[in-house]
C-alpha positions as a Python dict, from the first residue, in 0.01 Angstrom:
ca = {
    (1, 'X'): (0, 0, 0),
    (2, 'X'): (126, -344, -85),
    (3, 'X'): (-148, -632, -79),
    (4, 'X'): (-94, -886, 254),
    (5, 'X'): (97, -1205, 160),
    (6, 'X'): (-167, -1439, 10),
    (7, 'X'): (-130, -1837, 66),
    (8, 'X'): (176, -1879, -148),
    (9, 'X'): (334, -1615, 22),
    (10, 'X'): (389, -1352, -222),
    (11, 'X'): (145, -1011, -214),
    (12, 'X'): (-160, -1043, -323),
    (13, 'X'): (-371, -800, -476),
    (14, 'X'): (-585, -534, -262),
    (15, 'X'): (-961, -680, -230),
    (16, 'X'): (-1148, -440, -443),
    (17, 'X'): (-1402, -217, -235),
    (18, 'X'): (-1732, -312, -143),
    (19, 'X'): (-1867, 3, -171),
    (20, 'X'): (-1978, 225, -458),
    (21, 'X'): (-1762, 457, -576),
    (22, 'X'): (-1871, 825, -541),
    (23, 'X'): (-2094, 964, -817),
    (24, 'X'): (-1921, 1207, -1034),
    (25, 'X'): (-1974, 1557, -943),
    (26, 'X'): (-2194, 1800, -1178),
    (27, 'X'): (-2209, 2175, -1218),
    (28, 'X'): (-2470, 2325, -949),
    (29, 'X'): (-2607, 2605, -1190),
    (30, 'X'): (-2966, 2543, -1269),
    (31, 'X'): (-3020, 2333, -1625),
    (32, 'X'): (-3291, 2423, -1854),
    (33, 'X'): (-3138, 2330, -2178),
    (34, 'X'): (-3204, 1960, -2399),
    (35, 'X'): (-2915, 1703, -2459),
    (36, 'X'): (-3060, 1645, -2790),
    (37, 'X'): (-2917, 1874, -3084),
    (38, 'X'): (-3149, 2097, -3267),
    (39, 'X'): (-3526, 2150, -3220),
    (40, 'X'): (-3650, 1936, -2868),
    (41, 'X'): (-3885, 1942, -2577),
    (42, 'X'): (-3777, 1786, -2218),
    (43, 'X'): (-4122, 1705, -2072),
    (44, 'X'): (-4059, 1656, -1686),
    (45, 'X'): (-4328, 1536, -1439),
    (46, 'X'): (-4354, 1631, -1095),
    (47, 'X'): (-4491, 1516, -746),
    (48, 'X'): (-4530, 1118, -809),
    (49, 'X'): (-4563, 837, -820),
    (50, 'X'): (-4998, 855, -811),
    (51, 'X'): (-5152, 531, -860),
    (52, 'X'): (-5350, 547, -1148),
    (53, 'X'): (-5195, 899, -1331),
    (54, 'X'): (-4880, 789, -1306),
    (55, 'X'): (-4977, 497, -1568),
    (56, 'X'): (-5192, 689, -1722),
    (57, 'X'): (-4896, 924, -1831),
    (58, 'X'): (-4671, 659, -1921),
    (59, 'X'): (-4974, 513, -2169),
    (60, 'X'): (-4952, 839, -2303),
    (61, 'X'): (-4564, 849, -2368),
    (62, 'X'): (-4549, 501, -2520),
    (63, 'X'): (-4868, 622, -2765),
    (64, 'X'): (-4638, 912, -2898),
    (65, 'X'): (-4315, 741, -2914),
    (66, 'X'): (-4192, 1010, -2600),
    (67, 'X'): (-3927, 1019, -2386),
    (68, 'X'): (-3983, 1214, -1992),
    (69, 'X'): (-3800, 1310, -1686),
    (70, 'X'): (-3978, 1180, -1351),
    (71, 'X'): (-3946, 1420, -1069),
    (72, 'X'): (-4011, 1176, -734),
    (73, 'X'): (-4072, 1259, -394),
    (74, 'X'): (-3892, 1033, -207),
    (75, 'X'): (-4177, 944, 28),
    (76, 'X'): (-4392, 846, -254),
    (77, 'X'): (-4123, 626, -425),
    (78, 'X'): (-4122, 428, -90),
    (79, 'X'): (-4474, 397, -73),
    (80, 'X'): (-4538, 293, -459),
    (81, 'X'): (-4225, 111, -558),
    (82, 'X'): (-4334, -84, -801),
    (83, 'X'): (-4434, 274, -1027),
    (84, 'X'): (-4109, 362, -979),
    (85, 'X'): (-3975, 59, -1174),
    (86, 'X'): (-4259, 107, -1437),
    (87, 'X'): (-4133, 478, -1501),
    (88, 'X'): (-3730, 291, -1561),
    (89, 'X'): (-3841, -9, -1746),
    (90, 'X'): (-4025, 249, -1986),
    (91, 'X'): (-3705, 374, -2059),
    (92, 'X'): (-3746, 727, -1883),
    (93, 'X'): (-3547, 940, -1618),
    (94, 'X'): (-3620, 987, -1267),
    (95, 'X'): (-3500, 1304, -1096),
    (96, 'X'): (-3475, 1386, -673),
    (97, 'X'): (-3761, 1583, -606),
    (98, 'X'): (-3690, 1587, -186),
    (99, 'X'): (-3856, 1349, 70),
    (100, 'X'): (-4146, 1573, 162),
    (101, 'X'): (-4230, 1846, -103),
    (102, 'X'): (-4191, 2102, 162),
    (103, 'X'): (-4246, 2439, -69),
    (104, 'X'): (-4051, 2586, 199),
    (105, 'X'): (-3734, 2409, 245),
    (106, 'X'): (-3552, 2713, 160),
    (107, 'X'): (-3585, 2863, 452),
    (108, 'X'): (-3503, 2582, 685),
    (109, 'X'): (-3158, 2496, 848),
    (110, 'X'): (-2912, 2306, 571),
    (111, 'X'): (-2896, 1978, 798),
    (112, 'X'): (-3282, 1991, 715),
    (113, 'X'): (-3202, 2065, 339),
    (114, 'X'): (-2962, 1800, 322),
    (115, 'X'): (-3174, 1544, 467),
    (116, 'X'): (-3435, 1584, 249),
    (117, 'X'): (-3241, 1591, -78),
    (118, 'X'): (-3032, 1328, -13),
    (119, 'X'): (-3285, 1062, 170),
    (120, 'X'): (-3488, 1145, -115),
    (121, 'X'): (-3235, 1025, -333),
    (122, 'X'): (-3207, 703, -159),
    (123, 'X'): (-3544, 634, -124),
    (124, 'X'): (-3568, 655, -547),
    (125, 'X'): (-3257, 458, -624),
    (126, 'X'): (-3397, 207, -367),
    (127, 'X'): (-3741, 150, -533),
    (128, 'X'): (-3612, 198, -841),
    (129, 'X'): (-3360, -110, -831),
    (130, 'X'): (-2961, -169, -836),
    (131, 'X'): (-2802, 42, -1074),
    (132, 'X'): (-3055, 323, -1170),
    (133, 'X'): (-2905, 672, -1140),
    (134, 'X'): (-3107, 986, -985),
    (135, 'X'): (-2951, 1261, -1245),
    (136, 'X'): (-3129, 1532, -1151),
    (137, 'X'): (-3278, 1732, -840),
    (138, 'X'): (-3609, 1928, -873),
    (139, 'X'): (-3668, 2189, -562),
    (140, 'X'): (-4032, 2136, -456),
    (141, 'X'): (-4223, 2466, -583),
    (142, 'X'): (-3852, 2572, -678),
    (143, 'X'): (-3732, 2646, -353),
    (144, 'X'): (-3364, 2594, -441),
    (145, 'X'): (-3074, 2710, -244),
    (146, 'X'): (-2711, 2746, -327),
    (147, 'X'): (-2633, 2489, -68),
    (148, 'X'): (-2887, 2253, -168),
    (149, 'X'): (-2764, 2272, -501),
    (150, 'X'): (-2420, 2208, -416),
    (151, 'X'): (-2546, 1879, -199),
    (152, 'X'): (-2711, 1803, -545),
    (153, 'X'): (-2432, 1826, -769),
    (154, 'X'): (-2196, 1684, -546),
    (155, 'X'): (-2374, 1418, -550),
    (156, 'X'): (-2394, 1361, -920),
    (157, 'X'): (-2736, 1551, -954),
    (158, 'X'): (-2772, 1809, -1189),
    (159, 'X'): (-3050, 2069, -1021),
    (160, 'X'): (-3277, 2090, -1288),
    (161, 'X'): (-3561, 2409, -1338),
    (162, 'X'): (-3807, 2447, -1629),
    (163, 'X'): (-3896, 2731, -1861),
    (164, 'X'): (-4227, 2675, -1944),
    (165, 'X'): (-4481, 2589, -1627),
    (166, 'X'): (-4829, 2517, -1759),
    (167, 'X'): (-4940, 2528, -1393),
    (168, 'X'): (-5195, 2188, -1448),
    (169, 'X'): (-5165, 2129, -1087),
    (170, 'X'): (-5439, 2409, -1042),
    (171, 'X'): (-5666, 2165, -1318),
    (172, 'X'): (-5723, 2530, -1506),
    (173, 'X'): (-5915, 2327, -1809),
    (174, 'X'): (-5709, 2107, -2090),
    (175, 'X'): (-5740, 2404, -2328),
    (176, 'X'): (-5527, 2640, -2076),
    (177, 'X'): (-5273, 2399, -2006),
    (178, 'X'): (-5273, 2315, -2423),
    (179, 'X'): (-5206, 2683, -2494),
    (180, 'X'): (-5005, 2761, -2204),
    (181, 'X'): (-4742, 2507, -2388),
    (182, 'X'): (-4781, 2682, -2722),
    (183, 'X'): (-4747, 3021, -2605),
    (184, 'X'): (-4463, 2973, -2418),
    (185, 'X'): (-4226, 2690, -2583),
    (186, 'X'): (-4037, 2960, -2731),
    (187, 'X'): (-3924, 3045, -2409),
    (188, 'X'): (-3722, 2716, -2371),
    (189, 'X'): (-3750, 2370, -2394),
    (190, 'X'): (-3802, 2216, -2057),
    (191, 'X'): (-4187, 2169, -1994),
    (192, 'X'): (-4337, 2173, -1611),
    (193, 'X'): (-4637, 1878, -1607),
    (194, 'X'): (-4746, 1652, -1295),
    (195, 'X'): (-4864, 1336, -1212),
    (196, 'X'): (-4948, 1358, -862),
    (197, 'X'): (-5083, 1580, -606),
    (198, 'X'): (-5444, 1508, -710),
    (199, 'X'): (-5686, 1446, -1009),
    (200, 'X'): (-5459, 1441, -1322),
    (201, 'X'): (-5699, 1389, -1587),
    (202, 'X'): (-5639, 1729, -1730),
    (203, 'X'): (-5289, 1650, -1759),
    (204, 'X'): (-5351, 1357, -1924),
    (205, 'X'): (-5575, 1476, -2202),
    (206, 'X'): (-5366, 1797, -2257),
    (207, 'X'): (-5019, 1555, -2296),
    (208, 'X'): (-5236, 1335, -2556),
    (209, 'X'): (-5341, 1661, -2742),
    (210, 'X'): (-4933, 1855, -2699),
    (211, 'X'): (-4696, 1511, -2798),
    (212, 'X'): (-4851, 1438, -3143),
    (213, 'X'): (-4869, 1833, -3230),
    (214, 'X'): (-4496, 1867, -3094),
    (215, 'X'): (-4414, 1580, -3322),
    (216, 'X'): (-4604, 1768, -3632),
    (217, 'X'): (-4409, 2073, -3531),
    (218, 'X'): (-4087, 1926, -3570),
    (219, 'X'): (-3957, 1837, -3231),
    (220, 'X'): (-3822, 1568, -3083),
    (221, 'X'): (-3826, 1422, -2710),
    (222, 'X'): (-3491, 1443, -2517),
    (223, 'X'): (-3371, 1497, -2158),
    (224, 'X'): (-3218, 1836, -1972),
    (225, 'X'): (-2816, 1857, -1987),
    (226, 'X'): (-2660, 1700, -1677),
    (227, 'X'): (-2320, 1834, -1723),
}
């Protein structure tokens, strides 16, 4: 459509649009694999941000020179804002992980589905500031659904699953959660830690024990594929 005549009376051009464009659609299969080439770990955390763990993680990362994927519950990121900024300026992702951590969202209606994945993803991108992209989407407990990953990816969010869960949200001791990790890397690279949902010291001491041995082992820090 030609522009309206401007003042001199010849077309002028369209306004641009005020509003964002559209993010670009991703696939909706589950990712478990690392951007980076060769031999790398994705280390994701779940269910924050926790006062107090949350830094305590990020210490952690910056010690060891690591890169992490932040899964955020959307209620959290309203609450604690300013820990959602800490986990950007550090340089690390964030990732959609609903508003509630409702387990069960599978097996409520898809208007309930939707609502939580994508208010979620609002509530992150607002504490998080202007311009920072939500890549992923984590299902709370995994409770993914082929519709809520479609709202995901059509919404430029990758849904993104793990292959090794070292289960330190039960605290089961820093040398379970240590050997959990070795035992299982082979199975993939994408590593299931938290830094909410209660006392994360476990966590903390296991992740300063696991980055410098990955490191001696040859690996290197990277995020999941998004396309």
């Amino acid at each position: 459509m030609d522009g309206k005549p401007g003042v001199s009376g010849t077309p002028s051009s369209p306004l641009p649009s005020s509003s964002p464009s559209p993010p670009e659609r991703v696939s909706a299969e589950l990712t478990h694999g690392s951007e980076s080439p060769g031999k790398a770990v994705n280390l994701t955390i779940d269910d924050g941000p926790e006062p107090g763990w949350t830094v305590k993680v990020l210490d952690v990362l910056r010690k060891n020179g690591a890169t992490a994927t932040f899964c955020i519950i959307g209620s959290r990121a309203k609450e604690y804002p300013a820990l959602v900024k800490k986990v950007v300026a550090a340089g690390h992702r964030l990732c959609d992980h609903s508003v509630d951590h409702n387990v069960a969202m599978d097996k409520r209606s898809e208007s309930y589905q939707r609502q939580q994945v994508l208010d979620a993803r609002k509530m992150i991108e607002d504490a998080a500031g202007a311009g920072v992209k939500v890549p992923y989407y984590r299902a709370p407990g995994g409770a993914f659904t082929p519709y809520s990953r479609e709202v995901a990816a059509s919404h430029g969010m990758r849904p993104l699953g793990w292959n090794v869960d070292t289960r330190d949200w039960q605290n089961p001791g820093t040398d379970k959660i240590v050997a959990t990790v070795k035992r299982e890397l082979h199975e993939g690279p994408t590593i299931l830690f938290h830094d909410g949902g209660g006392n994360r010291g476990q966590t903390v001491a296991a992740l300063e024990e696991l980055l410098p041995w990955l490191k001696e082992q040859g690996y290197a820090f990277g995020y999941p594929t998004i396309r």
